[in-house]
C-alpha positions in Angstrom: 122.6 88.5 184.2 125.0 89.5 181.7 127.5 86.6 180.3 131.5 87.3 179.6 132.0 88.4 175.4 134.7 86.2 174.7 137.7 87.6 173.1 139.1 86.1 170.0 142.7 86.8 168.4 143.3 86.5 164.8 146.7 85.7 163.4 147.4 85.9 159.9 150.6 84.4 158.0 150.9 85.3 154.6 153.8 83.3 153.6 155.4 85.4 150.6 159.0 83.6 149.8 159.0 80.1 148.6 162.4 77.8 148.0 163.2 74.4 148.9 165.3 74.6 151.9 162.5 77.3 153.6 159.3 79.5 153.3 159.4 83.2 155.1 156.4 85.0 155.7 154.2 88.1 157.5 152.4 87.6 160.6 149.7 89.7 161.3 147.8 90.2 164.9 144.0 91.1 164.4 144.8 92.8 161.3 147.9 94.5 162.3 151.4 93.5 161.0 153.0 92.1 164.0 156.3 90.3 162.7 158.3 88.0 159.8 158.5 84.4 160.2 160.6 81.6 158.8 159.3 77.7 158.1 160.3 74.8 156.3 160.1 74.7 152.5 156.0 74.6 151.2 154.7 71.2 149.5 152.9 71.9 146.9 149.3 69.7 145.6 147.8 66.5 147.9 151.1 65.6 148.9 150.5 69.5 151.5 148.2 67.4 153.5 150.8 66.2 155.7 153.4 67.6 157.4 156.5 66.2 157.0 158.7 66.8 160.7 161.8 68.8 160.2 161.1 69.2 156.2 157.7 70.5 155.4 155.6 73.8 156.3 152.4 73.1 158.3 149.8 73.1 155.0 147.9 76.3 154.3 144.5 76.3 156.5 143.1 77.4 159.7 144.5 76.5 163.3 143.1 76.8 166.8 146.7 78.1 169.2 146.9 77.4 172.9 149.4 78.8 175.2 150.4 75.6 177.0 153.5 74.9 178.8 156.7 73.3 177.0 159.0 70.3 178.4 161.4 70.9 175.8 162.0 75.0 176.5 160.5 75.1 180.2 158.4 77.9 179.4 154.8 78.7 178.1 154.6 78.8 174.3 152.1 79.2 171.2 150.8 75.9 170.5 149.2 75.1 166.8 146.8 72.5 167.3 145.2 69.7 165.0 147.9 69.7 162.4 147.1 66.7 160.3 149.9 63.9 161.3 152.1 66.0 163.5 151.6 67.4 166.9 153.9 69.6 168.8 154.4 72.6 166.4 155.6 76.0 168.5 156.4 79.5 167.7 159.2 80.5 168.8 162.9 82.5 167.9 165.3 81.3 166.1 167.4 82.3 162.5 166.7 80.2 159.9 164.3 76.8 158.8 167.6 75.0 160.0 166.6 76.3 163.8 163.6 74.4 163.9 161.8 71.1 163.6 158.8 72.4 162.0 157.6 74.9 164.0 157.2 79.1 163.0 159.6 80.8 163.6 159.3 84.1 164.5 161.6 87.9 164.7 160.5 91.2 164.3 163.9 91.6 161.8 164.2 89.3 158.3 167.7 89.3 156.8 168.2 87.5 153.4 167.8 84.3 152.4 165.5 83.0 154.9 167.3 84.5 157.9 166.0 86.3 161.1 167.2 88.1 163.5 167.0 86.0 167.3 164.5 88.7 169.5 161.7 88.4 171.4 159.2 88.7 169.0 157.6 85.1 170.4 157.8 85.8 173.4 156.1 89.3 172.9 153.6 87.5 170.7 152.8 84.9 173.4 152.5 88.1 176.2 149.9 90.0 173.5 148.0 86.9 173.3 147.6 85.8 176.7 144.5 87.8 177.5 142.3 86.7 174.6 139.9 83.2 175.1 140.4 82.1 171.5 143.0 82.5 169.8 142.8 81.6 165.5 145.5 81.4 162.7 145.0 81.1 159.2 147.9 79.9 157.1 147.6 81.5 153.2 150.3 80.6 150.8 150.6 84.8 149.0 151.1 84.6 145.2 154.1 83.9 143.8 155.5 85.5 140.7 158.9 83.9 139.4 159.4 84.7 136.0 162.3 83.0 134.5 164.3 83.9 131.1 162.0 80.7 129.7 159.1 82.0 130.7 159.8 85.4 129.7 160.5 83.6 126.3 157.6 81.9 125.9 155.2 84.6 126.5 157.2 86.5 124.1 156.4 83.8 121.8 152.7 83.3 122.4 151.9 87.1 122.1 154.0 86.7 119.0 151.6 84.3 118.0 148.2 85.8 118.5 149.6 89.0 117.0 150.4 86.7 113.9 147.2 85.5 114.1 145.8 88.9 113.8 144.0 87.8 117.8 146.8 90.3 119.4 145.7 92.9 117.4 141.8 92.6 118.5 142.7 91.9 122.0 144.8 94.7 122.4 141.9 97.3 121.4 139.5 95.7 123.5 142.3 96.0 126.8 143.9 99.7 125.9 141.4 102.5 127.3 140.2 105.0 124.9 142.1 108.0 124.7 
């Protein structure tokens, strides 16, 4: 007797725009771009282990999602469970971090400065969903890159320094490909 393969979904949200009023991000479905999201502002060090309702992102890490039904919006929603110290957290539309208590937001449109377009990307990401047993997200914080004039400055500086030093020189042989 042959036994049901259970289908697992895999979300991905690369989160790729940090500030401290909200976090906007790339959600992928089973490898496949699916839509941008908006959050709360991203906590940086221990202090990420908890959420903080209505200020903080959920911390980077993996998550089981149910579709359950919601009291608050009457309607079947994406649920991300075991979110240490806060329960409750949705994806659903909305424009901004303001439009939300925590939860991902979600639009297949990302204006500037943290603002979406109101669509049905949720609901269309709940619909896609609902066939699979499992469904998994992983949260990843992507690299971020902000140089500032000071920092430009101070790497001026230091590879002033080692080329003072005669290490700038050396190094710069050992890096350049031979021509």
């Amino acid at each position: 007797m042959k036994t049901a393969k259970l289908k697992t979904a895999e979300m991905l949200l690369v989160r790729d725009e940090f500030t401290s009023d909200y976090t906007t991000g790339k959600l992928y479905v089973n490898g496949k771009f699916f839509c941008y999201t908006v959050e709360d502002m991203v906590r940086t060090g221990e202090i990420t282990l908890v959420k903080v309702p209505g200020l903080t992102a959920i911390p980077e890490g993996s998550y089981k999602i149910e579709n359950t039904y919601s009291a608050k919006f009457g309607v079947m929603m994406l649920l991300v469970l075991n979110v240490r110290g806060f329960s409750g957290i949705r994806i659903h539309n909305g424009v901004s971090a303001q439009s939300t208590e925590g939860c991902i937001v979600a639009s297949y449109t990302r204006l500037k400065n943290g603002k979406l377009v109101k669509d049905s990307a949720w609901k269309d990401l709940r619909d896609k969903l609902a066939g699979y047993d499992t469904i998994e997200l992983k949260i990843k914080n992507g690299a971020v890159i902000r140089l500032t004039l000071l920092t430009l400055l101070l790497i001026g500086l230091g590879a002033y320094y080692l080329y003072q030093k005669g290490t700038f020189k050396q190094l710069s042989k050992v890096l350049s490909p031979a021509w």
